[in-house]
DRENDO-1510 file (C-alpha; in Angstrom, 1 decimal, always signed):
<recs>
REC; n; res; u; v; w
REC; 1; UNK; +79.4; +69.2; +86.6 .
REC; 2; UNK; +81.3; +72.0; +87.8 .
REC; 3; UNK; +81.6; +75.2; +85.7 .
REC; 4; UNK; +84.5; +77.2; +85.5 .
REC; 5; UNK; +84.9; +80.7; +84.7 .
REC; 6; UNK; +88.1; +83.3; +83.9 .
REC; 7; UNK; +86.7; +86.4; +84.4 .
REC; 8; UNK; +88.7; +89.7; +83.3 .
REC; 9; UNK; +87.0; +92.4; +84.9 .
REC; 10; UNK; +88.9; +95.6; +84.3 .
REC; 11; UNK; +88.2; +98.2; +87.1 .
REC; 12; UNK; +88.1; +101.5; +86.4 .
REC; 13; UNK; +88.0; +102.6; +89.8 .
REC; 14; UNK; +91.3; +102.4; +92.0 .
REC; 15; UNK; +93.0; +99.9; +89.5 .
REC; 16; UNK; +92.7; +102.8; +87.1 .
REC; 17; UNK; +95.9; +104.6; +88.9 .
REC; 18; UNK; +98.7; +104.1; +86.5 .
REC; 19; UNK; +96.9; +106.3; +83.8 .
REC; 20; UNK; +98.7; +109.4; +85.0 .
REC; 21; UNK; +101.5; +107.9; +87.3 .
REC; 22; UNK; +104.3; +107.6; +84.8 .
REC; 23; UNK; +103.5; +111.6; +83.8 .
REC; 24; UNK; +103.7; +112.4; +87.2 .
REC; 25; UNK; +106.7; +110.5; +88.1 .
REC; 26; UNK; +108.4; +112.5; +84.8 .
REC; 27; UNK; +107.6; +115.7; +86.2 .
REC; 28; UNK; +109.3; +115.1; +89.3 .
REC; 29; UNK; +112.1; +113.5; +88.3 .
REC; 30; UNK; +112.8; +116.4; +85.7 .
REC; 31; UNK; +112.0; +118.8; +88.7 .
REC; 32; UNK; +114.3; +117.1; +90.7 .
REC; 33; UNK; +117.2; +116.4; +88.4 .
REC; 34; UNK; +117.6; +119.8; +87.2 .
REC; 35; UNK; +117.4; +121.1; +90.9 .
REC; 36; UNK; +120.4; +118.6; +91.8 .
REC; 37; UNK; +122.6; +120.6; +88.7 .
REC; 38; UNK; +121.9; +123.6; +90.3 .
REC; 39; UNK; +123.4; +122.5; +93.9 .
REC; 40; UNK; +125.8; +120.8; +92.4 .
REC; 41; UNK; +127.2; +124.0; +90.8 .
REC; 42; UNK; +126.1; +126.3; +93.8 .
REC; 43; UNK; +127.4; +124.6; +96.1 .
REC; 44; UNK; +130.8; +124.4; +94.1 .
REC; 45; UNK; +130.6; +128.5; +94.0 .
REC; 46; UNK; +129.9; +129.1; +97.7 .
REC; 47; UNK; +132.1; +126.3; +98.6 .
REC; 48; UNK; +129.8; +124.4; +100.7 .
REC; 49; UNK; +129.7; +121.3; +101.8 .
REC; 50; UNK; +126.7; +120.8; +102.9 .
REC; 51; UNK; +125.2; +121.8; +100.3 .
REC; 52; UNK; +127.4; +119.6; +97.8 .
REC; 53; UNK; +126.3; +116.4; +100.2 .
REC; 54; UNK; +122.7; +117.5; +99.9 .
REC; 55; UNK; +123.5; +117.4; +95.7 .
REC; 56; UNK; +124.8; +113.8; +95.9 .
REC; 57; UNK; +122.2; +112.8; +97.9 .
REC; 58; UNK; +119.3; +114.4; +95.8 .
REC; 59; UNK; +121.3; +112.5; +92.5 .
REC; 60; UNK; +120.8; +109.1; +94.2 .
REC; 61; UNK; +116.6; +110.7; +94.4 .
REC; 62; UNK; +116.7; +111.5; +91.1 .
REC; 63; UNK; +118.0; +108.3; +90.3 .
REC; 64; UNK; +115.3; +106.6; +91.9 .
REC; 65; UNK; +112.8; +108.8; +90.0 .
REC; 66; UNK; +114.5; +107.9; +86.7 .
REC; 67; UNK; +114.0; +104.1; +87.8 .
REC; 68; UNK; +110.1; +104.7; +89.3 .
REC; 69; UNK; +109.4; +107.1; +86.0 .
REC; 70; UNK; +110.8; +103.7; +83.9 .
REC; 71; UNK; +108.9; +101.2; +85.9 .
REC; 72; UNK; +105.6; +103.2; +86.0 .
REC; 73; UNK; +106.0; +102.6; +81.7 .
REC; 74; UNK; +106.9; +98.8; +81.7 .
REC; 75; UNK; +103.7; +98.7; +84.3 .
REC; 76; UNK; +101.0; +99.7; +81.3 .
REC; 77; UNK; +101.7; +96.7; +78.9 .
REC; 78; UNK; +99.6; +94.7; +78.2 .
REC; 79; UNK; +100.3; +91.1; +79.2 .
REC; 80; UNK; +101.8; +88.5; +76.8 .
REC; 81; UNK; +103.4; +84.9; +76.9 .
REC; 82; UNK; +105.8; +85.6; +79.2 .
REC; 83; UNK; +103.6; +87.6; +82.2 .
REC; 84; UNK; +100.0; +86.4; +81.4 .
REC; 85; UNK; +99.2; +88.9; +84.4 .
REC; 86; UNK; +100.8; +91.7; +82.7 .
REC; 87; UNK; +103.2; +93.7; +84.0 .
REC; 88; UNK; +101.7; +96.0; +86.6 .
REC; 89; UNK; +103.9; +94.1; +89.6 .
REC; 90; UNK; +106.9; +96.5; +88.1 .
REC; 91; UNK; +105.7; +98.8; +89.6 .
REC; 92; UNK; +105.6; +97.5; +92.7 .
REC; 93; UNK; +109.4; +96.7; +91.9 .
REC; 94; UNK; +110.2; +100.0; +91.5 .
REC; 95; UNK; +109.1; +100.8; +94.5 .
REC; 96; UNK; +111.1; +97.9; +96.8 .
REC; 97; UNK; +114.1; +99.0; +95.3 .
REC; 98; UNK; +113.4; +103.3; +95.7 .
REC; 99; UNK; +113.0; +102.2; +99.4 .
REC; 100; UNK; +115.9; +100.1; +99.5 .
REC; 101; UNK; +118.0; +103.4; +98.1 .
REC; 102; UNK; +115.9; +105.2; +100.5 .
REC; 103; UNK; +117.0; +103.4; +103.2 .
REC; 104; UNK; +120.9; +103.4; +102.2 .
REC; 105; UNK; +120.6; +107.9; +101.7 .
REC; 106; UNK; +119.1; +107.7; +105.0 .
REC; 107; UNK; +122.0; +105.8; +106.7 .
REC; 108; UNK; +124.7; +108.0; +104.7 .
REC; 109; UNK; +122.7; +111.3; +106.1 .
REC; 110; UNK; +123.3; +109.5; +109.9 .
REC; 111; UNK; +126.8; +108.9; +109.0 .
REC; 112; UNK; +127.3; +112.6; +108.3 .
REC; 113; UNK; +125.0; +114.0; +110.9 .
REC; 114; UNK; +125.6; +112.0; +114.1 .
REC; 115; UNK; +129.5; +112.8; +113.9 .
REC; 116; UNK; +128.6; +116.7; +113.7 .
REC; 117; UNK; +126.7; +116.6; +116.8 .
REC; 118; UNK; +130.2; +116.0; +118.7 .
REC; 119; UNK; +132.0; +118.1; +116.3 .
REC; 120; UNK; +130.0; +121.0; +114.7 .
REC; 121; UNK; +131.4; +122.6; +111.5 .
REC; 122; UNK; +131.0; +126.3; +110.6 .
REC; 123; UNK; +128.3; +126.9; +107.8 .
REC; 124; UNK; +128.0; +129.8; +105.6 .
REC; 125; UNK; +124.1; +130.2; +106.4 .
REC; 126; UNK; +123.3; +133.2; +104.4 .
REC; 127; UNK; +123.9; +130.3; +101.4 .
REC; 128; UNK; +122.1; +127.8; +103.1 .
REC; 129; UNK; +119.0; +130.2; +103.3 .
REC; 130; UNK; +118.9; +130.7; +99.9 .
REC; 131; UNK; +119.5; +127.0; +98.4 .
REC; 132; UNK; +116.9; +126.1; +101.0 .
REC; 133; UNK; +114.2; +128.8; +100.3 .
REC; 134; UNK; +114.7; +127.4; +96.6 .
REC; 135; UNK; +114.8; +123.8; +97.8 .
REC; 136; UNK; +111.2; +123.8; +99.2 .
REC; 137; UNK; +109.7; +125.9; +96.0 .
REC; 138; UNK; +111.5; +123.1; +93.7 .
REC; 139; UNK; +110.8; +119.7; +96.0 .
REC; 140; UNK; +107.7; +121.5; +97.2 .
REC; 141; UNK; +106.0; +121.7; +93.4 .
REC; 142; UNK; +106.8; +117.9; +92.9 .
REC; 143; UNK; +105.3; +116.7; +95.8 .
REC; 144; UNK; +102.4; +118.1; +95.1 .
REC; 145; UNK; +102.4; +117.1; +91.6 .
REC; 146; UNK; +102.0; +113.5; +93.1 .
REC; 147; UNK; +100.0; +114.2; +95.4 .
REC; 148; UNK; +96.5; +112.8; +94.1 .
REC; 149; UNK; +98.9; +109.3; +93.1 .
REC; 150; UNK; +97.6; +106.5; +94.7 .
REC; 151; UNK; +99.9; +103.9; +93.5 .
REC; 152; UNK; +102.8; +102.3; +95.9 .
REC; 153; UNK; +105.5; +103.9; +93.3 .
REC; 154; UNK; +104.1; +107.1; +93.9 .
REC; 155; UNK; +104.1; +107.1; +97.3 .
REC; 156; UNK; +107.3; +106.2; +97.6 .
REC; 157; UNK; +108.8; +109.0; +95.0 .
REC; 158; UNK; +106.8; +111.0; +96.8 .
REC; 159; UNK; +108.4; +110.2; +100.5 .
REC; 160; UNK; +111.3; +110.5; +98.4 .
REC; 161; UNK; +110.8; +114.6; +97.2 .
REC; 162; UNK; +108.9; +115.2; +100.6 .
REC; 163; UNK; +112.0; +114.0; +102.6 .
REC; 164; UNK; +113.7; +116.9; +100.6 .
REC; 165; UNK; +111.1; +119.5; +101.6 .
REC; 166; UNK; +111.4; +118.6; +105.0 .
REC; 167; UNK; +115.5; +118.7; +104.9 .
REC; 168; UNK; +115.3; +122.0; +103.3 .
REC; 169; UNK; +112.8; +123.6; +105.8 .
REC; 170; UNK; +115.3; +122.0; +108.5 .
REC; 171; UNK; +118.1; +124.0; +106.3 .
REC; 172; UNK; +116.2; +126.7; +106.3 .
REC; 173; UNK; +115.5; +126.8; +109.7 .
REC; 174; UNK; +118.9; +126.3; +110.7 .
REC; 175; UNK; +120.3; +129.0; +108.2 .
REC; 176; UNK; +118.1; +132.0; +109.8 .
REC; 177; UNK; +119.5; +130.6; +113.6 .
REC; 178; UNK; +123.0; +130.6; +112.7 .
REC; 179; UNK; +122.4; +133.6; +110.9 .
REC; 180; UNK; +122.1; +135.5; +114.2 .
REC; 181; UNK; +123.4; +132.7; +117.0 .
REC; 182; UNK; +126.7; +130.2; +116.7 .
REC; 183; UNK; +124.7; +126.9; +117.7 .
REC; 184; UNK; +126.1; +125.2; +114.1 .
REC; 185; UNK; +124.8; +121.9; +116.4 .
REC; 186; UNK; +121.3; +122.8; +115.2 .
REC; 187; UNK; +121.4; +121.7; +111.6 .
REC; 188; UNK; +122.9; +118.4; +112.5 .
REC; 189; UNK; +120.0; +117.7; +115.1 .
REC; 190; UNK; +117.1; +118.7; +112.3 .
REC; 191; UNK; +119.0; +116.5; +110.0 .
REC; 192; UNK; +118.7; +113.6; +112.3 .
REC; 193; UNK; +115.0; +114.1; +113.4 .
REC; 194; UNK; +113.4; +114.5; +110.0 .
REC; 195; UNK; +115.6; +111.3; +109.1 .
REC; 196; UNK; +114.1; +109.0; +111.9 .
REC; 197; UNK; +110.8; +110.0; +110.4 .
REC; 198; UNK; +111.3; +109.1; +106.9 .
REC; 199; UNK; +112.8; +106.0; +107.9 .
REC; 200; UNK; +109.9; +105.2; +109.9 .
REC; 201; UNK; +107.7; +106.1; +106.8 .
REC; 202; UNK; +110.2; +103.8; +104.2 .
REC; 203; UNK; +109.7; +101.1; +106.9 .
REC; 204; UNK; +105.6; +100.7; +106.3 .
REC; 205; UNK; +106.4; +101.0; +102.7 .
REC; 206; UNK; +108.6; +98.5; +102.1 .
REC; 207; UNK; +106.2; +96.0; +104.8 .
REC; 208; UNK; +103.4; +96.8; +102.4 .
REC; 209; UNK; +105.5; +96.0; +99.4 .
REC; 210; UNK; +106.7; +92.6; +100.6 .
REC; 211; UNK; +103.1; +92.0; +101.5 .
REC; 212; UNK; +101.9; +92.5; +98.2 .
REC; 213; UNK; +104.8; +90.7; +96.5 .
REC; 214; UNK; +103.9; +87.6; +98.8 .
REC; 215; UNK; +100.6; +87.3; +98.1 .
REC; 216; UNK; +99.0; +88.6; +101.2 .
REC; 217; UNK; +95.4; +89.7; +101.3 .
REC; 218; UNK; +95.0; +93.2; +100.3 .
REC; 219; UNK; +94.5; +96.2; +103.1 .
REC; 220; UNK; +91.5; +97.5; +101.2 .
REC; 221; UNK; +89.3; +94.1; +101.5 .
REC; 222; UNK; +88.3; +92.4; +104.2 .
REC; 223; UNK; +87.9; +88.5; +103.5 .
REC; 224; UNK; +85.1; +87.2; +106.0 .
REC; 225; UNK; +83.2; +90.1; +104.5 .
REC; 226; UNK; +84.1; +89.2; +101.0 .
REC; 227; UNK; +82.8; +86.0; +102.2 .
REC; 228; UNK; +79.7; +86.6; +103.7 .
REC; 229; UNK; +78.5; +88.9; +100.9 .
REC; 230; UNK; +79.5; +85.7; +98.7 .
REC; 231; UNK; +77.2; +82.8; +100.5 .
REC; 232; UNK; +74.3; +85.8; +100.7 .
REC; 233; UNK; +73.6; +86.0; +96.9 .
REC; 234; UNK; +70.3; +83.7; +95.9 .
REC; 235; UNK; +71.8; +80.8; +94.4 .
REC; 236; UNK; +75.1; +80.6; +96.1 .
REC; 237; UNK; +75.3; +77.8; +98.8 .
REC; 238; UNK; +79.0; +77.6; +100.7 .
REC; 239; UNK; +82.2; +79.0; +99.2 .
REC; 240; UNK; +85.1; +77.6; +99.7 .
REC; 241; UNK; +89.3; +77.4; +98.0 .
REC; 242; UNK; +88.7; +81.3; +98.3 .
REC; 243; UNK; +92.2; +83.3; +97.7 .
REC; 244; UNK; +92.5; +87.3; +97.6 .
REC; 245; UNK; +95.7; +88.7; +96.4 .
REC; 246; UNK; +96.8; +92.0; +94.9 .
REC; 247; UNK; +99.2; +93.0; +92.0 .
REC; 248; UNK; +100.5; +96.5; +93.4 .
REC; 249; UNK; +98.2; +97.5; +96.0 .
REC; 250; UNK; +95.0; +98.1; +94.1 .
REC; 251; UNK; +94.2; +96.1; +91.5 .
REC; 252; UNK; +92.9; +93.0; +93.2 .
REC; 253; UNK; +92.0; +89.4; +92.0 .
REC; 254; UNK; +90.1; +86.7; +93.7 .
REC; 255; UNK; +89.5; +82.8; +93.0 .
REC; 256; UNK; +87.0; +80.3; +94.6 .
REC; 257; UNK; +84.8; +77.8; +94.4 .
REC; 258; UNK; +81.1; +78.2; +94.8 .
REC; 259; UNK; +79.1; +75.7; +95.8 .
REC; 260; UNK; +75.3; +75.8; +93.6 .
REC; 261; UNK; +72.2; +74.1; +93.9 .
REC; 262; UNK; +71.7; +70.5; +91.6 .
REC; 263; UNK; +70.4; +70.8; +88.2 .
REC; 264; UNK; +71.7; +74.0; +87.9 .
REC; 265; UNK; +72.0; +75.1; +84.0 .
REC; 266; UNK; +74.6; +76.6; +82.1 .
REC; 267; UNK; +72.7; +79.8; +81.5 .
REC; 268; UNK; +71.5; +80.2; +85.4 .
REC; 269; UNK; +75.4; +79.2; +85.9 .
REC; 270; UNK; +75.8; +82.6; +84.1 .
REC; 271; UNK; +73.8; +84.7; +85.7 .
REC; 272; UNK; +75.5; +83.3; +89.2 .
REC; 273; UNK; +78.6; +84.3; +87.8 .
REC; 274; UNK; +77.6; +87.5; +87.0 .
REC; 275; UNK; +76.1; +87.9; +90.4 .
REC; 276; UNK; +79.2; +87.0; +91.7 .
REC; 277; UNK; +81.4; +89.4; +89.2 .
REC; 278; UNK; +79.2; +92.5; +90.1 .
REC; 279; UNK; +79.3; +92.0; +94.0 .
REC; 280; UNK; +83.0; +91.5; +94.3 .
REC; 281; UNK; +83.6; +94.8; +91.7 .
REC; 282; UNK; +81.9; +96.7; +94.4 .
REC; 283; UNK; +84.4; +95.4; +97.3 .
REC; 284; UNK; +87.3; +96.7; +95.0 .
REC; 285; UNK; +88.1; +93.1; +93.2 .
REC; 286; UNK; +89.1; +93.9; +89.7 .
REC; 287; UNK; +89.5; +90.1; +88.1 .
REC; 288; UNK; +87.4; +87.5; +89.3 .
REC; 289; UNK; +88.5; +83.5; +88.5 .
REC; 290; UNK; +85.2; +81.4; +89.5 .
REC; 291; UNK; +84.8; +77.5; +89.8 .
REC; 292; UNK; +80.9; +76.1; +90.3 .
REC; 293; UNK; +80.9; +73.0; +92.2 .
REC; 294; UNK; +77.5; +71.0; +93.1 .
REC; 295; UNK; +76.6; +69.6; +96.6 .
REC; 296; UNK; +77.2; +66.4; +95.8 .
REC; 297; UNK; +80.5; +66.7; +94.3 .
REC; 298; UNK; +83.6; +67.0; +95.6 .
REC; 299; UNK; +86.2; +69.6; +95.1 .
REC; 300; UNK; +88.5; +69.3; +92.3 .
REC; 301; UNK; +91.6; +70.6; +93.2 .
REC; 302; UNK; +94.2; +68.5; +95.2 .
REC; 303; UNK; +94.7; +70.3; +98.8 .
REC; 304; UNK; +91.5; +72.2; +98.1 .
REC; 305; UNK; +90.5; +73.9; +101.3 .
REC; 306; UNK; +88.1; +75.5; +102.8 .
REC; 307; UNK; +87.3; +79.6; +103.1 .
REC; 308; UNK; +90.1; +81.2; +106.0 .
</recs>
């Protein structure tokens, strides 16, 4: 008779993540906000465009924190009727959709800065050294207030601010050249080289994130050695209808079908389970769904298959 077990075991290793996200994600997007007020007002009073372009483009980051900081929240309910997994894919969601307006800001900043390469504009630099000396100090402090998050959210916030530090030291840099040279081609150049990066960066996030959302086996675990630490416990024969998914990148859930000895008893069908439970916790598997099939029967789901 096959045995089937639902096992909820709650990681508090890397599933553990979300504990401090949303604070994080708060931080920055308070950091970052009240930063984009300040250009926005700045740039006004120096009359700079380029710093008023950097302003709208740090609203549509702060936006994105605002959406991350929301999603991060929804992520640590509990689950209920309507998501019996719970709700720690928003986060993941949050996440798709800060790399989508990732990828838009990053096209806008190559609209602006390719066109300036053929036709450079005159910018006041002593202004640019000073919004970008406080750019860094402001991104600079929210980056590394997520910088122990391990969650995809975070790391996409965090491309977000670190994009920012990396256009500001680019300001920067530019600023103290055409301070004492007229190269106003410089800035444009930066602009564009630190934007090819971050779009390379968006790229693998937004790969991982589809991964995830499609089911595929998580980075972190290997399955044929998943596998072959399953068919090496005592009483544990062939496995088999063996899936590995993840819900945002770390907490990771795994089904299969075990194949056991005959006669084997409900209370030694226990101790398999637990066998089971406590090898996969230690490959980074936080919830474990387990079916116990004999030799001589045969598997009870239609299209079962056997182990990839």
């Amino acid at each position: 008779m096959a045995h089937e077990h639902h096992n909820h075991n709650h990681s508090h290793g890397p599933g553990h993540h979300h504990h401090h996200a949303g604070e994080n994600i708060k931080v920055a997007f308070f950091l970052n906000f009240g930063f984009t007020i300040l250009e926005l007002v700045g740039g006004l009073m120096i009359n700079s465009v380029a710093i008023l372009s950097d302003a709208l483009h740090d609203l549509g980051d702060s936006l994105s924190l605002g959406l991350a900081w929301y999603f991060e929240k929804v992520a640590k309910k509990d689950r209920d009727k309507e998501f019996t997994f719970g709700y720690k894919r928003f986060s993941l969601l949050g996440a798709i959709i800060n790399s989508v307006i990732l990828l838009v800001g990053s096209g806008f900043i190559l609209s602006e800065a390719i066109p300036r390469i053929l036709h450079p504009e005159p910018v006041n630099a002593p202004g640019m050294i000073g919004f970008a000396i406080l750019g860094i100090v402001v991104n600079g402090a929210a980056v590394l207030r997520l910088k122990s998050g391990d969650s995809l959210n975070e790391r996409v916030v965090r491309l977000h601010l670190l994009e920012d530090v990396l256009g500001w030291v680019a300001v920067l840099v530019g600023g103290i050249v055409l301070y004492f040279f007229d190269l106003p081609v410089i800035d444009p150049l930066l602009s564009i080289g630190i934007t090819i990066y971050v779009l390379y960066n968006v790229v693998q996030n937004l790969r991982h994130g589809l991964k995830i959302m499609l089911q595929g086996t998580p980075a972190n675990v290997n399955l044929d050695e998943v596998k072959t630490k399953l068919v090496q416990l005592p009483s544990v024969q062939a496995v088999h209808d063996l899936h590995i998914w993840t819900m945002d990148g770390t907490y990771n859930i795994l089904t299969l079908h075990a194949v056991v000895p005959n006669h084997t008893s409900l209370a030694e069908a226990e101790v398999i389970k637990q066998q089971v439970r406590t090898a996969m916790a230690d490959m980074d598997i936080s919830h474990v769904t387990i079916e116990l099939e004999l030799p001589s029967e045969e598997c009870s789901h239609e299209g079962c298959e056997p182990a990839i």
